[in-house]
BALOVO-315287 format. One line per 8 residues: number of its first residue (from 0); their letters; for each residue y negated, x negated, z negated of N, C-alpha, C. Coordinates in pm, 1 decimal. Example, Ala and Ser with C-alpha at 12.3 -4.5 7.8 and 13.67 -1.06 7.14 Angstrom:
# BALOVO-315287
0 = as = 569.0:-1319.0:-780.0:450.0:-1230.0:-780.0:330.0:-1320.0:-780.0 | 225.0:-1285.0:-708.0:106.0:-1367.0:-714.0:-3.0:-1290.0:-787.0
***
This chain:
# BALOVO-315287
0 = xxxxxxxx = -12674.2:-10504.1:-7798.6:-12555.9:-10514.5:-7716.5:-12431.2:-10534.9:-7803.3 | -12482.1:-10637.1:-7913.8:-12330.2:-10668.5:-7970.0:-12305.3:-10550.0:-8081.4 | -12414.7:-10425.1:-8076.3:-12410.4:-10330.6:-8221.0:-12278.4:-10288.3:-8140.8 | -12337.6:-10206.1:-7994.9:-12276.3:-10116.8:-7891.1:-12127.7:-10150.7:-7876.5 | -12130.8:-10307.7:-7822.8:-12009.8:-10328.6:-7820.6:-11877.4:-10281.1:-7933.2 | -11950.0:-10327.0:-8052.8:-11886.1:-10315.0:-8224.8:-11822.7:-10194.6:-8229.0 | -11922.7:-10076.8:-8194.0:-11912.0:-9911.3:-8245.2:-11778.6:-9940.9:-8126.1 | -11780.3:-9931.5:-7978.7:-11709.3:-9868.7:-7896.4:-11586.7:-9979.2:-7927.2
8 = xxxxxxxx = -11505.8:-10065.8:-7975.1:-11430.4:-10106.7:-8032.8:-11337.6:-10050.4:-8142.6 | -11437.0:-10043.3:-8244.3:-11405.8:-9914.5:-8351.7:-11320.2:-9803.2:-8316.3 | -11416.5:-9713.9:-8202.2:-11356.0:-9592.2:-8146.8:-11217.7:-9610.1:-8108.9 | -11198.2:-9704.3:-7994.1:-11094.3:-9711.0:-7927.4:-11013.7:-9752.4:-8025.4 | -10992.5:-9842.7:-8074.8:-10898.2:-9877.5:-8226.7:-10916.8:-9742.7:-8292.2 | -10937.5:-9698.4:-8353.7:-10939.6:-9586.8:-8453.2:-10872.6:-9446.9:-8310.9 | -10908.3:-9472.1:-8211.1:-10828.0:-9355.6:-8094.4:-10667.6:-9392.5:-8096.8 | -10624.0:-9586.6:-8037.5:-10503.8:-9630.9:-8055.7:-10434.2:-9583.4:-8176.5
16 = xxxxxxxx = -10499.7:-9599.9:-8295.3:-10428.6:-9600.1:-8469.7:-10380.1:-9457.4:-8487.5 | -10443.8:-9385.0:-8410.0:-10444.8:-9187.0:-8459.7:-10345.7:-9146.4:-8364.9 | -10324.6:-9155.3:-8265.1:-10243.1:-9126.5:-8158.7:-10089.8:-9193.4:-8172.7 | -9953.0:-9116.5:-8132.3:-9853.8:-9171.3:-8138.2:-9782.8:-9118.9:-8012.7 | -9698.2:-9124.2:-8013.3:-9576.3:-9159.5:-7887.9:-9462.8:-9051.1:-7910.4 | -9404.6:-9060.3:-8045.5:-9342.5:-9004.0:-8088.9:-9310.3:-8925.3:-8254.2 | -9289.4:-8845.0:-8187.3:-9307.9:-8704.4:-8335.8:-9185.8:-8766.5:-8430.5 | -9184.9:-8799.8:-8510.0:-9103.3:-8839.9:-8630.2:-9119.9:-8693.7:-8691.3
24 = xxxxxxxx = -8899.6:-8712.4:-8753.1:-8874.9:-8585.4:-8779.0:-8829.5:-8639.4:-8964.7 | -8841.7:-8586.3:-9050.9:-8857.6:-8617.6:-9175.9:-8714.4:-8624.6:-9207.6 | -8611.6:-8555.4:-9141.3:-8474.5:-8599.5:-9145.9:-8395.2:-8697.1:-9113.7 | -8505.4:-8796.2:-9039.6:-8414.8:-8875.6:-8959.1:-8493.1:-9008.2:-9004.8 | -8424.4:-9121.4:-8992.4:-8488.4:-9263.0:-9000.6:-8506.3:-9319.6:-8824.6 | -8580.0:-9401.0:-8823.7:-8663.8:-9429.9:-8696.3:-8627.4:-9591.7:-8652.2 | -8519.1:-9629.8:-8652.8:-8489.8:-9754.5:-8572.2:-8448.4:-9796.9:-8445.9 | -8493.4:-9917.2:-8455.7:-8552.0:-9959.6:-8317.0:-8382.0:-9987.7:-8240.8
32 = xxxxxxxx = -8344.8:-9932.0:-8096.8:-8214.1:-9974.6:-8086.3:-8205.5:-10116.4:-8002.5 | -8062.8:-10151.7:-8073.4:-8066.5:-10292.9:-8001.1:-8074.1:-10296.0:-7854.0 | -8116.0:-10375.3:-7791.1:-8180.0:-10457.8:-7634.9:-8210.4:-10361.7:-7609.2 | -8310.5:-10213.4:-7605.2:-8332.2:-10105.8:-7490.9:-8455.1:-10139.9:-7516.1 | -8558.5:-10165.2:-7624.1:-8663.9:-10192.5:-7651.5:-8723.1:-10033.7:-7673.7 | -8583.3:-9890.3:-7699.0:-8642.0:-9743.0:-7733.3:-8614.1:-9721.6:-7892.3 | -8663.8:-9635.0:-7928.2:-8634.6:-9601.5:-8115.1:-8526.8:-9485.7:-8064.4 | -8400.4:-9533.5:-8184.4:-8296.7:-9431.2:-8192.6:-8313.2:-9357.5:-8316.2
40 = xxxxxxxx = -8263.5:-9258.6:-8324.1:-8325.3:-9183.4:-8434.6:-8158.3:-9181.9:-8524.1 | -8179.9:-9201.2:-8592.4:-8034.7:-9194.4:-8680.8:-8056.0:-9102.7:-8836.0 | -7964.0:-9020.4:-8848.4:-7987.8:-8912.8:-8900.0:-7956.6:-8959.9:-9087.8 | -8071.7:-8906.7:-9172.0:-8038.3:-8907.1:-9319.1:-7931.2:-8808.1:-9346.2 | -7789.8:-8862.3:-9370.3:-7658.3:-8766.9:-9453.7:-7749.4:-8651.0:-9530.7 | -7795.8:-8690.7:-9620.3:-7865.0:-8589.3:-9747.2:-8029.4:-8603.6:-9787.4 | -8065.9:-8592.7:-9722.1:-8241.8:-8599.3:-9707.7:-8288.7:-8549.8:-9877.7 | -8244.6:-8489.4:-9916.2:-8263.8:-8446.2:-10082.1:-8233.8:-8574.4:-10174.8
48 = xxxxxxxx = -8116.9:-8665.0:-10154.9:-8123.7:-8772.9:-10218.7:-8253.7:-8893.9:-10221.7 | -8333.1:-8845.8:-10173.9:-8467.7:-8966.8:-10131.3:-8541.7:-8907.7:-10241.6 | -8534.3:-8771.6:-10312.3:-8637.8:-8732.3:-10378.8:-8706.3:-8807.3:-10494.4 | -8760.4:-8810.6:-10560.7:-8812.5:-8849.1:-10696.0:-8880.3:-8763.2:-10765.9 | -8802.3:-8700.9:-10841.4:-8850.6:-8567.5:-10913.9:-8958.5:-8591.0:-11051.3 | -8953.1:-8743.0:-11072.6:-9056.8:-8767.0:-11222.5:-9170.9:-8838.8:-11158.0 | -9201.0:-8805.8:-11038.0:-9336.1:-8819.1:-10950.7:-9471.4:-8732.8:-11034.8 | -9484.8:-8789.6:-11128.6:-9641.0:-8689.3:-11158.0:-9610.6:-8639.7:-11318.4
56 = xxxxxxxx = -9510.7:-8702.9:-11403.5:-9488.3:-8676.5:-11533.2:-9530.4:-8733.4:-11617.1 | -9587.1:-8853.7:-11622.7:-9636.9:-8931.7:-11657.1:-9794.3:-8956.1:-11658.8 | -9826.3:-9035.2:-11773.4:-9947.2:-9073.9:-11736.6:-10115.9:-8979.9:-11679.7 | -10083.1:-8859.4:-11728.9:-10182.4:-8763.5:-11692.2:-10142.2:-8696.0:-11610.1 | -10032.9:-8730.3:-11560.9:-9963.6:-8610.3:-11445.7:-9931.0:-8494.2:-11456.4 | -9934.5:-8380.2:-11433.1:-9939.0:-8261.5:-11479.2:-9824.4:-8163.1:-11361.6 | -9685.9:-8311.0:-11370.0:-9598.3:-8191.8:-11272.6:-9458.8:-8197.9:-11401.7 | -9433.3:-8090.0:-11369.4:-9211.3:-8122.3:-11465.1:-9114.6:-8131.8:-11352.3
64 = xxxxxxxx = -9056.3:-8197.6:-11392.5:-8930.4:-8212.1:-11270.1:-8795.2:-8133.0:-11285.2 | -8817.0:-8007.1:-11359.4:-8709.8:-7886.2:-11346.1:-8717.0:-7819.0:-11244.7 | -8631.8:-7750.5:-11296.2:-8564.0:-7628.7:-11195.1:-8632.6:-7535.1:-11167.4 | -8671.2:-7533.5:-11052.9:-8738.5:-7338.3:-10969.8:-8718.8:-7325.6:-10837.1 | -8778.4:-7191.7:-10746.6:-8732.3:-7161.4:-10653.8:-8927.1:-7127.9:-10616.1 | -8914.2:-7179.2:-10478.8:-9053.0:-7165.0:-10470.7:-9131.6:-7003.1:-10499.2 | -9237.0:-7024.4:-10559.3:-9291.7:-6927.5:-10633.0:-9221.6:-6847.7:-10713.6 | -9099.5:-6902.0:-10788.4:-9023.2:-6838.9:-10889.4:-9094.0:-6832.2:-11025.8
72 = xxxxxxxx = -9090.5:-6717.9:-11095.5:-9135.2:-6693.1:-11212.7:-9086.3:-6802.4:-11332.7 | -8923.9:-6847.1:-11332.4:-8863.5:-6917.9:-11408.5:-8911.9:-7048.8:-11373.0 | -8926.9:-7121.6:-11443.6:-8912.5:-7295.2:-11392.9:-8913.0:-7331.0:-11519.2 | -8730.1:-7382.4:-11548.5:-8707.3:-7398.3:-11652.1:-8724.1:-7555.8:-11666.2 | -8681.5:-7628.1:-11787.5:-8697.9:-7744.8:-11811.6:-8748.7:-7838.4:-11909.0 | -8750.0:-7911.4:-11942.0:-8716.8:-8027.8:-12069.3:-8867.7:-7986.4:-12118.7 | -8915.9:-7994.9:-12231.3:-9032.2:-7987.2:-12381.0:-9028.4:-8131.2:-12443.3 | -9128.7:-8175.0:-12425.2:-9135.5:-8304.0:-12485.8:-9262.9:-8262.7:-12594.6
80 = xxxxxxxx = -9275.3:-8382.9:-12650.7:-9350.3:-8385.3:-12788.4:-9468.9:-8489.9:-12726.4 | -9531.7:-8472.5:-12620.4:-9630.8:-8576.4:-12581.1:-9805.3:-8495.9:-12637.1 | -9873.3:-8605.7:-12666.4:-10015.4:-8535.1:-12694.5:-10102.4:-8477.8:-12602.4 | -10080.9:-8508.8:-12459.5:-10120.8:-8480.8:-12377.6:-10040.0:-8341.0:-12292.3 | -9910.5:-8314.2:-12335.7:-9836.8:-8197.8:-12286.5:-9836.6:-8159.1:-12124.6 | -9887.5:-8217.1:-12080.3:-9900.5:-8254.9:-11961.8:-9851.4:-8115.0:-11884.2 | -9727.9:-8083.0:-11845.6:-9709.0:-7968.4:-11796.6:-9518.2:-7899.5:-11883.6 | -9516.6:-7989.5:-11997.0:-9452.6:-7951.1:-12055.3:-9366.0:-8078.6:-12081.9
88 = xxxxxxxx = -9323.0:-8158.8:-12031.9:-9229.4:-8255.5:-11997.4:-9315.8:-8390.7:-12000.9 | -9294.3:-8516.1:-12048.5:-9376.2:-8675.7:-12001.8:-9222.5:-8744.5:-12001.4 | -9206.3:-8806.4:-11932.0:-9143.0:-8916.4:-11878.7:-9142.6:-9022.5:-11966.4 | -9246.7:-9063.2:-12047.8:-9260.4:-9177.8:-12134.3:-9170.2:-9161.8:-12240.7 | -9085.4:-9247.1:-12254.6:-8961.0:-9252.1:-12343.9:-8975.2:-9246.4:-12487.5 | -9074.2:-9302.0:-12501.7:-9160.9:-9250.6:-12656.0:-9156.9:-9131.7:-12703.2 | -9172.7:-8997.0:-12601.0:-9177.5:-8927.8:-12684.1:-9033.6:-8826.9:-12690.3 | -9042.3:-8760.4:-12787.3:-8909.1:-8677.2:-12842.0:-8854.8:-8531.8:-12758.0
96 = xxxxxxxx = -8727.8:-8505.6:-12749.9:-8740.0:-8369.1:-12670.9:-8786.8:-8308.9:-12767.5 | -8815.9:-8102.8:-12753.1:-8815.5:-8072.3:-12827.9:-8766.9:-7904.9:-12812.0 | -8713.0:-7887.9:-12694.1:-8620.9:-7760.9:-12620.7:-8630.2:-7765.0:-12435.7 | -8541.0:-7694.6:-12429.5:-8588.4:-7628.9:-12280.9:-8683.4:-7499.2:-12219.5 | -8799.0:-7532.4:-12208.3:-8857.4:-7372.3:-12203.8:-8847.3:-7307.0:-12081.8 | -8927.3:-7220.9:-11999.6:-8828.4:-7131.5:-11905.6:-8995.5:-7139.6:-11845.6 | -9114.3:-7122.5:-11879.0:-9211.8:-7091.9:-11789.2:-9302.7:-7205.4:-11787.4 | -9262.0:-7333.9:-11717.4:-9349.2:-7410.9:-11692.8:-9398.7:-7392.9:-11582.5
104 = xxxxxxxx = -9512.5:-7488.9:-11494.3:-9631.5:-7430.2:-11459.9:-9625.5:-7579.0:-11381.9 | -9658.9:-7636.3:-11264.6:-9736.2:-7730.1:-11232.7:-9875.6:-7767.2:-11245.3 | -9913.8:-7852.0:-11311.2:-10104.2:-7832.5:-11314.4:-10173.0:-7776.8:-11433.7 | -10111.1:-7664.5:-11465.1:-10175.8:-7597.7:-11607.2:-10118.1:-7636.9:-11736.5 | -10022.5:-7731.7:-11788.9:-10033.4:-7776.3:-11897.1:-9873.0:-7669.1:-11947.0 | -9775.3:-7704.0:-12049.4:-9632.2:-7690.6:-12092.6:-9677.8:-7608.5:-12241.8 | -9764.4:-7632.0:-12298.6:-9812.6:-7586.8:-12417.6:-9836.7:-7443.3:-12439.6 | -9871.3:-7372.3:-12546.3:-9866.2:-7279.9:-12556.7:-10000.4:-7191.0:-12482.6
112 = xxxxxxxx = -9972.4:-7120.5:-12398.1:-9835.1:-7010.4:-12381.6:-9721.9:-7048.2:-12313.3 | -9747.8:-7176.5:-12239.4:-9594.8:-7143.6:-12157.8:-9458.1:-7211.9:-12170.3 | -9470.5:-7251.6:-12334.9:-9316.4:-7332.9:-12336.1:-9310.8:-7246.4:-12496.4 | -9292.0:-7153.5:-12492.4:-9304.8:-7067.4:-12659.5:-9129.9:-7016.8:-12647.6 | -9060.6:-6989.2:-12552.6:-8926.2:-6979.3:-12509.5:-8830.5:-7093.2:-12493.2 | -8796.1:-7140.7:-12567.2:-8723.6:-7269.6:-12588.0:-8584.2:-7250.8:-12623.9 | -8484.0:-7298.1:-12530.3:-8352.4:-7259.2:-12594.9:-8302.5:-7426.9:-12618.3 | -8270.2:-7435.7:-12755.0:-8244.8:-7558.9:-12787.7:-8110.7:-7545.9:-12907.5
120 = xxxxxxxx = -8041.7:-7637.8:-12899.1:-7896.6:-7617.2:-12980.9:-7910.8:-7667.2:-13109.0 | -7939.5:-7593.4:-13237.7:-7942.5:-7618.7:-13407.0:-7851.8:-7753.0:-13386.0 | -7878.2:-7827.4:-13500.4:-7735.3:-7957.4:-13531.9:-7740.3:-7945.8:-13648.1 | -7905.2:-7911.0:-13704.5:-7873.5:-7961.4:-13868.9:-7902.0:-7862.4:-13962.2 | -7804.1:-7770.9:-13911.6:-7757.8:-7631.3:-13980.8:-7661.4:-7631.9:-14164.9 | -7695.5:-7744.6:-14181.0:-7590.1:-7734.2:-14324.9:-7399.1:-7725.9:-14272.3 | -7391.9:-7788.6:-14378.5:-7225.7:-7825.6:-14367.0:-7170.0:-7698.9:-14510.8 | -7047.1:-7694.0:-14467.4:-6936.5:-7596.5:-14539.1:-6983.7:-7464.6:-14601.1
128 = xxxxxxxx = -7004.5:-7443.0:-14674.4:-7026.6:-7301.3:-14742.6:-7202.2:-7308.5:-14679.1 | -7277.1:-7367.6:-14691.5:-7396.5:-7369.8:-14636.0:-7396.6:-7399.5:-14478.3 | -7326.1:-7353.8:-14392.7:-7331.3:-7316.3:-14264.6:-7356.7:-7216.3:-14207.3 | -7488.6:-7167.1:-14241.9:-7568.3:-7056.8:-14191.4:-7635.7:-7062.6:-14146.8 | -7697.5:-6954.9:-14019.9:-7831.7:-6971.2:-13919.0:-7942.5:-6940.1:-14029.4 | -7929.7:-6891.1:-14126.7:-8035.4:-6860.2:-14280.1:-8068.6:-7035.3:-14313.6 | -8027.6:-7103.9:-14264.1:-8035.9:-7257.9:-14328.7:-8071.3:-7347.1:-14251.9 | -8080.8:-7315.9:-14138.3:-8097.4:-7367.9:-13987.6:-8279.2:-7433.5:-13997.3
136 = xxxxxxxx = -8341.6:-7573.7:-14009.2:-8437.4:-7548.7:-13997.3:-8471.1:-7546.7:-13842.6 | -8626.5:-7398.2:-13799.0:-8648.6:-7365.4:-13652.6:-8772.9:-7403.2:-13641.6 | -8835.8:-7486.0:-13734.0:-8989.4:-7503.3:-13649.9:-8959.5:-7612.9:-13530.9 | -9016.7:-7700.1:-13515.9:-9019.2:-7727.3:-13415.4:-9025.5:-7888.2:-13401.3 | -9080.8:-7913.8:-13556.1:-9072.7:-8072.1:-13595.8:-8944.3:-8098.1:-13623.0 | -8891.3:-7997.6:-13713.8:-8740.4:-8037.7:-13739.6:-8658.3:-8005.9:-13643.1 | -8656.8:-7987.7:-13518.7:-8611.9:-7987.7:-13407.1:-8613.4:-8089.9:-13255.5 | -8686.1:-8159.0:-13310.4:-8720.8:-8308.9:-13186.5:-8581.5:-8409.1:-13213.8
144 = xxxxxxxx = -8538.1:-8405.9:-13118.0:-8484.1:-8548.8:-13089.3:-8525.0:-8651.9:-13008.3 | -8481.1:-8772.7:-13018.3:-8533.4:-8861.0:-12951.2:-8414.5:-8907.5:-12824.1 | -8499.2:-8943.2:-12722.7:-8448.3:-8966.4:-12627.8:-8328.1:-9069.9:-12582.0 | -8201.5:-9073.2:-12513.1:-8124.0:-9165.5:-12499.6:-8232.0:-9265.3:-12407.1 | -8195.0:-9391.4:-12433.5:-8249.0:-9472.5:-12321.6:-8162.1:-9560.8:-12270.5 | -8189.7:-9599.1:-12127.8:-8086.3:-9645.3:-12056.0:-8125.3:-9829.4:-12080.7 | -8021.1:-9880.8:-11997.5:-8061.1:-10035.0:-12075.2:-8222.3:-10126.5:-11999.2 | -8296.2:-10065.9:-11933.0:-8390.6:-10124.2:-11873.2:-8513.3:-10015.8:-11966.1
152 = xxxxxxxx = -8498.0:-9951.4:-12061.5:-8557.5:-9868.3:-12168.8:-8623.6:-9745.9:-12041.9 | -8574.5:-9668.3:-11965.2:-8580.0:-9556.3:-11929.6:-8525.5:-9471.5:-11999.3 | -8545.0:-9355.6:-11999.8:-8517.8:-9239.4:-12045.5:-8415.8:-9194.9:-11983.0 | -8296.7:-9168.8:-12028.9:-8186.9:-9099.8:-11996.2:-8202.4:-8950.1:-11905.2 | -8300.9:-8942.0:-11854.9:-8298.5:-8808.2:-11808.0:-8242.9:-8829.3:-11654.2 | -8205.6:-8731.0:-11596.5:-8148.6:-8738.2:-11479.0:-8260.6:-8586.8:-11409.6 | -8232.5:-8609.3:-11278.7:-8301.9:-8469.3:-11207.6:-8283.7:-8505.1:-11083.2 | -8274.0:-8398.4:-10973.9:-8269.7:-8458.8:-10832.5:-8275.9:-8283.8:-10797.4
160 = xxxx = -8310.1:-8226.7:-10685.6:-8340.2:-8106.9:-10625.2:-8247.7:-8016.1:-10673.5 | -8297.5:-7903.7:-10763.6:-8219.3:-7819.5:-10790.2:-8126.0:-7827.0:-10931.3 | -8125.8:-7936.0:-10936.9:-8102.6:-7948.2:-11089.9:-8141.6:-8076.0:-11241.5 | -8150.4:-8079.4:-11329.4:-8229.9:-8132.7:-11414.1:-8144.5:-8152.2:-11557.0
***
């Protein structure tokens, strides 16, 4: 009797918990209005500002938080120097940029083949008569910089929908 009772408890709780009242719209925030005891729906200005684009850069995560257009060929964006390369980009302030490449990938990894296109700006091209792209070193070690960090030791990077 008391199994029976248990299970059909369950149900009905797990029927109450699944079921709702009202369709929540992803644009809008859901508060309760004063004395009517109804939810007013009050609208998000910029629903894109909620984003968090370094969701999954980190830590084995295998997303970049650049720029693309859904199922766009391009998805450009930051080259880091992490051992894990994750999908081209890590978040962890440790490691160094090391260009912008153009075909990153969610999931499949930033490494070669798909960050071999890197447009990154020479600095330590030689001074005065030795100011030539002949002098420029281009591998790729002599090309890392290290990251600005902000005063709580984040990484200076910025990103929010659409741009990076």
């Amino acid at each position: 009797m008391f199994r029976s009772f248990s299970w059909l408890l369950a149900v009905v709780g797990f029927a109450a918990l699944s079921t709702s009242s009202h369709v929540r719209n992803p644009g809008h925030i859901h508060r309760a209005a004063p004395h009517s005891g109804k939810r007013a729906d009050v609208p998000i200005p910029d629903p894109a500002s909620r984003v968090n684009l370094f969701i999954g850069t980190t830590s084995s995560g295998h997303a970049f938080p650049g720029v693309t257009l859904p199922h766009g060929m391009v998805k450009v964006g930051m080259d880091t120097d992490s051992g894990d390369n994750h999908a081209g980009y890590d978040a962890n302030p440790n490691f160094s940029a090391t260009g912008f490449s153009q075909l990153h990938d969610d999931g499949t990894g930033g490494s070669v083949p798909l960050s071999v296109f890197k447009v990154w700006p020479f600095a330590n091209c030689g001074s005065g008569a030795n100011d030539r792209f002949e002098v420029c070193p281009c591998d790729i070690s002599s090309r890392k910089v290290k990251r600005a960090l902000l005063a709580d030791g984040s990484p200076d990077d910025a990103a929010e929908p659409g741009y990076f």
